[in-house]
C-alpha positions as CSV (number, residue, x, y, z in Angstrom):
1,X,98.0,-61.2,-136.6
2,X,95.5,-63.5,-138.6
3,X,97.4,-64.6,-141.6
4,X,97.0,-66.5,-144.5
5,X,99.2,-67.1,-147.9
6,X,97.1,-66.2,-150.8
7,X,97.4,-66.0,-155.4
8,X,95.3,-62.8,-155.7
9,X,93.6,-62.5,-159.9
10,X,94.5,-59.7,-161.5
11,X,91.7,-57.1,-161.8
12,X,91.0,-57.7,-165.1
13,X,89.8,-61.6,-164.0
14,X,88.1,-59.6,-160.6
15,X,86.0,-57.6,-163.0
16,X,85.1,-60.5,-165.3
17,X,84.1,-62.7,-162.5
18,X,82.3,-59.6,-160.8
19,X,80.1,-59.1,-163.9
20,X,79.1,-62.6,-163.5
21,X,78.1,-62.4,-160.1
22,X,76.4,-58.7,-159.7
23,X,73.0,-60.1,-161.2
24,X,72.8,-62.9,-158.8
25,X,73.6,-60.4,-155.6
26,X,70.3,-59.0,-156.5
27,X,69.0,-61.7,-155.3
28,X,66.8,-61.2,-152.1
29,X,68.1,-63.6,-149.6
30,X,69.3,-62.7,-146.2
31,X,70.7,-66.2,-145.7
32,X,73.3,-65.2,-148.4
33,X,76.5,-62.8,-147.6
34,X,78.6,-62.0,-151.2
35,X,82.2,-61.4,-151.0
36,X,83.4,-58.0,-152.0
37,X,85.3,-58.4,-155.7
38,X,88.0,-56.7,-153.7
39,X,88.5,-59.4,-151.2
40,X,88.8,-62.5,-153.9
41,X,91.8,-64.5,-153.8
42,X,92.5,-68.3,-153.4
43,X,94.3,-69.6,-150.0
44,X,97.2,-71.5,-150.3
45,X,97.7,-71.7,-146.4
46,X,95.7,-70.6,-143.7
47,X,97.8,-69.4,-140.7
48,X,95.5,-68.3,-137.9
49,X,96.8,-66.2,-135.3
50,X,100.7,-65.5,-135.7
51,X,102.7,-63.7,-133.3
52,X,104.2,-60.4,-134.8
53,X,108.2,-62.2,-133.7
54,X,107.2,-65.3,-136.0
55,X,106.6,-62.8,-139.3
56,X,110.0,-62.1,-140.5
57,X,110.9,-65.5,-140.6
58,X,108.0,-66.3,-142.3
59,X,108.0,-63.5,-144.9
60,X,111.9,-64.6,-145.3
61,X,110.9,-68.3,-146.4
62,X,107.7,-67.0,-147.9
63,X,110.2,-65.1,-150.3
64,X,112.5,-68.5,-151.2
65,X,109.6,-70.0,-152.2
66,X,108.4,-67.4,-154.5
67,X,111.6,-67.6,-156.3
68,X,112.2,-70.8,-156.9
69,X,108.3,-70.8,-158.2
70,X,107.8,-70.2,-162.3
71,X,104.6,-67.9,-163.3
72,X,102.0,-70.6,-164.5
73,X,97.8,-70.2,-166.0
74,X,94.8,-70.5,-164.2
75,X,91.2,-69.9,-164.7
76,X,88.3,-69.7,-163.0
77,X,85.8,-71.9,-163.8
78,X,82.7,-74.1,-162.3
79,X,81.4,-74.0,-158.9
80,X,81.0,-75.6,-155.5
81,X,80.2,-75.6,-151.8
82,X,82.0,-76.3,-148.7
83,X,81.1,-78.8,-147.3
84,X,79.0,-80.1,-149.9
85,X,76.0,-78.7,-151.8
86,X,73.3,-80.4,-149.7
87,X,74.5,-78.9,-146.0
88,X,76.5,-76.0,-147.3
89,X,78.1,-73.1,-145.6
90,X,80.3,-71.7,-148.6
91,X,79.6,-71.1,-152.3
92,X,83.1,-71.0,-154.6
93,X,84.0,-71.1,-158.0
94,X,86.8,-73.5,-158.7
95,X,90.3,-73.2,-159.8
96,X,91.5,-74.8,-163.4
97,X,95.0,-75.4,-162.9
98,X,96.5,-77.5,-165.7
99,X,100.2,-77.6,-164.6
100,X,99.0,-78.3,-160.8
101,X,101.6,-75.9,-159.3
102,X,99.1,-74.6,-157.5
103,X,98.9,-77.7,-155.6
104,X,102.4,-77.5,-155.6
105,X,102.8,-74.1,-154.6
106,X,100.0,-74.8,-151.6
107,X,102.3,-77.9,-150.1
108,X,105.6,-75.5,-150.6
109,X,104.0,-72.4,-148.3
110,X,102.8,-74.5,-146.1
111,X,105.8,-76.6,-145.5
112,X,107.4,-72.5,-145.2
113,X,105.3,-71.4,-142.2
114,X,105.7,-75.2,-140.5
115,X,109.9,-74.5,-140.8
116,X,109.4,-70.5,-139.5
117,X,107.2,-72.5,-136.7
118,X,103.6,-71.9,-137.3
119,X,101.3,-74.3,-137.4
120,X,98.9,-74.6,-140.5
121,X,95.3,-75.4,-141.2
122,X,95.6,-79.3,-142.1
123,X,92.7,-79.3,-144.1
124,X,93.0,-80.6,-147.6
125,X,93.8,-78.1,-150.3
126,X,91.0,-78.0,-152.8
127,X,91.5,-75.0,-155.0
128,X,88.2,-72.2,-154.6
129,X,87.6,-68.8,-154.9
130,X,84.8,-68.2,-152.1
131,X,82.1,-66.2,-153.6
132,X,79.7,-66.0,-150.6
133,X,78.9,-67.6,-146.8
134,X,75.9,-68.9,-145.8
135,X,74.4,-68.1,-142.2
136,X,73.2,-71.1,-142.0
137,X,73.6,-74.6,-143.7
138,X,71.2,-74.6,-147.0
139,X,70.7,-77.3,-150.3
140,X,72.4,-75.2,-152.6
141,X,72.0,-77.3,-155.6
142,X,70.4,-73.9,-158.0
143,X,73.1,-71.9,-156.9
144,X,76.2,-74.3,-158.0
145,X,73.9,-75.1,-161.3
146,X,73.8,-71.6,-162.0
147,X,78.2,-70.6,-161.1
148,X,78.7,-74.2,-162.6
149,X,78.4,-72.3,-166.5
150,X,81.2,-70.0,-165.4
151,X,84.6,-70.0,-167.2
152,X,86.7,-66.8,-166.7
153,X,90.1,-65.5,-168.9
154,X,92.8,-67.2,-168.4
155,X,95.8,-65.5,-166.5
156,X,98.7,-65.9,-165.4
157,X,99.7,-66.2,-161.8
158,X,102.8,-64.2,-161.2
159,X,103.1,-63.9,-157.2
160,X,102.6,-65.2,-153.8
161,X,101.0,-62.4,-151.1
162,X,100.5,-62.5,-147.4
163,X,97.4,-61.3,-146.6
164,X,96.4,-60.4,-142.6
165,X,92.3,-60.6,-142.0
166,X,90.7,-58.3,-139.6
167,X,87.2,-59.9,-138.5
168,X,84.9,-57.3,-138.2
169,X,81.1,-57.5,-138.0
170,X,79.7,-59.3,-140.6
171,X,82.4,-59.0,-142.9
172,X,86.2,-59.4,-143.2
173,X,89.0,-56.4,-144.0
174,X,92.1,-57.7,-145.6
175,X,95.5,-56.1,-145.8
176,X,98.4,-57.1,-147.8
177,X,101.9,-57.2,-145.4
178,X,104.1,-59.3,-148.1
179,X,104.3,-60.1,-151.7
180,X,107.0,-61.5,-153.8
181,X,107.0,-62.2,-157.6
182,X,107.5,-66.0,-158.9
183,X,111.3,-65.8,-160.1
184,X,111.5,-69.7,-161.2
C-alpha cells in the first residue's frame, strides 16, 4: 500500500477554498492539472510503499499519537510552489498554524512509522495544501500573486487520518484506512 499520514479540512474550509479556486480552473492551460476539492489534505508523513504486515503496528502507534495530541486552529492562507516559483512543479496554499503543533504533530507521526519500521520521506516539513501539479517546470510568479490574497476560516484540527493513494492515470484516488481523534 502507498501511505501517507494526513489533517484533512473539514468541508466547510474545502468548500471555501474551492470557491476560490473554480474561477482560476477556467483557465485554459494544459500545463496545469487542479486537485479535486475532495482530495485536499496537508501531509504530515509521506510513507511510500508499506507492506500490508507493517500496518497494524503503524495504525497502533498512529492512534498513541492522536491521543496524546490536543485539537488546535489552522487556516489556510497565501501561496507557494514546490520547488520554488521560478522552476515550479507544484502550486499550494500554505498553512497558518500559530501553536506550531502541526510541526509538532508532523515530527511525532513520523517518528511513529520509523518505531513500527517504515521509513519516511526525509524531506523537510513545510506546511501546504497542493492545489495543482505542473507537467512541466514553469515561472509561476501570476499564479502565487493571485493564491497569495487567500485567507480561508479558521478551524480547528480535531484528527489524524491515514490515507492509501492509488496512482492512476493522470490523477490520484485516495482512501481513508485509519483515523483517530486528538484526545490531548
Amino acid at each position: 500500500m502507498r501511505l501517507f499520514v494526513a489533517v484533512v479540512p473539514p468541508i466547510e474550509v474545502v468548500e471555501d477554498l474551492n470557491e476560490f479556486v473554480a474561477p482560476r480552473r477556467e483557465h485554459p492551460d494544459d500545463n496545469i492539472r487542479w486537485s479535486a476539492g475532495e482530495h485536499w489534505h496537508i501531509t504530515l508523513a509521506f510513507l511510500g510503499e508499506v507492506p500490508d504486515w507493517k500496518t497494524d503496528e503503524l495504525s497502533e502507534r498512529l492512534e498513541a499519537v492522536a491521543k496524546r495530541q490536543k485539537p488546535f486552529p489552522l487556516t489556510l492562507r497565501g501561496a507557494g510552489a514546490f520547488p520554488g516559483v521560478p522552476e515550479a512543479r507544484v502550486l499550494y496554499t500554505g498553512v497558518r498554524d500559530e501553536t506550531d503543533a502541526l510541526k509538532q504533530l508532523s515530527k511525532t507521526t513520523r517518528a511513529a512509522a520509523n518505531k513500527a519500521g517504515i521509513e519516511v520521506d526525509g524531506r523537510k516539513f513545510v506546511p501546504h495544501l497542493t492545489l495543482a501539479r505542473l507537467r512541466r517546470p514553469i515561472d509561476i510568479t501570476r499564479w502565487v500573486r493571485v493564491f497569495d490574497t487567500y485567507s480561508g476560516p479558521e478551524w480547528t484540527a480535531g484528527r489524524l487520518q491515514l490515507i492509501e493513494s492509488h496512482l492512476g492515470t493522470g490523477s490520484a484516488a485516495y482512501a481513508t484506512v485509519g483515523e483517530w481523534e486528538f484526545l490531548g
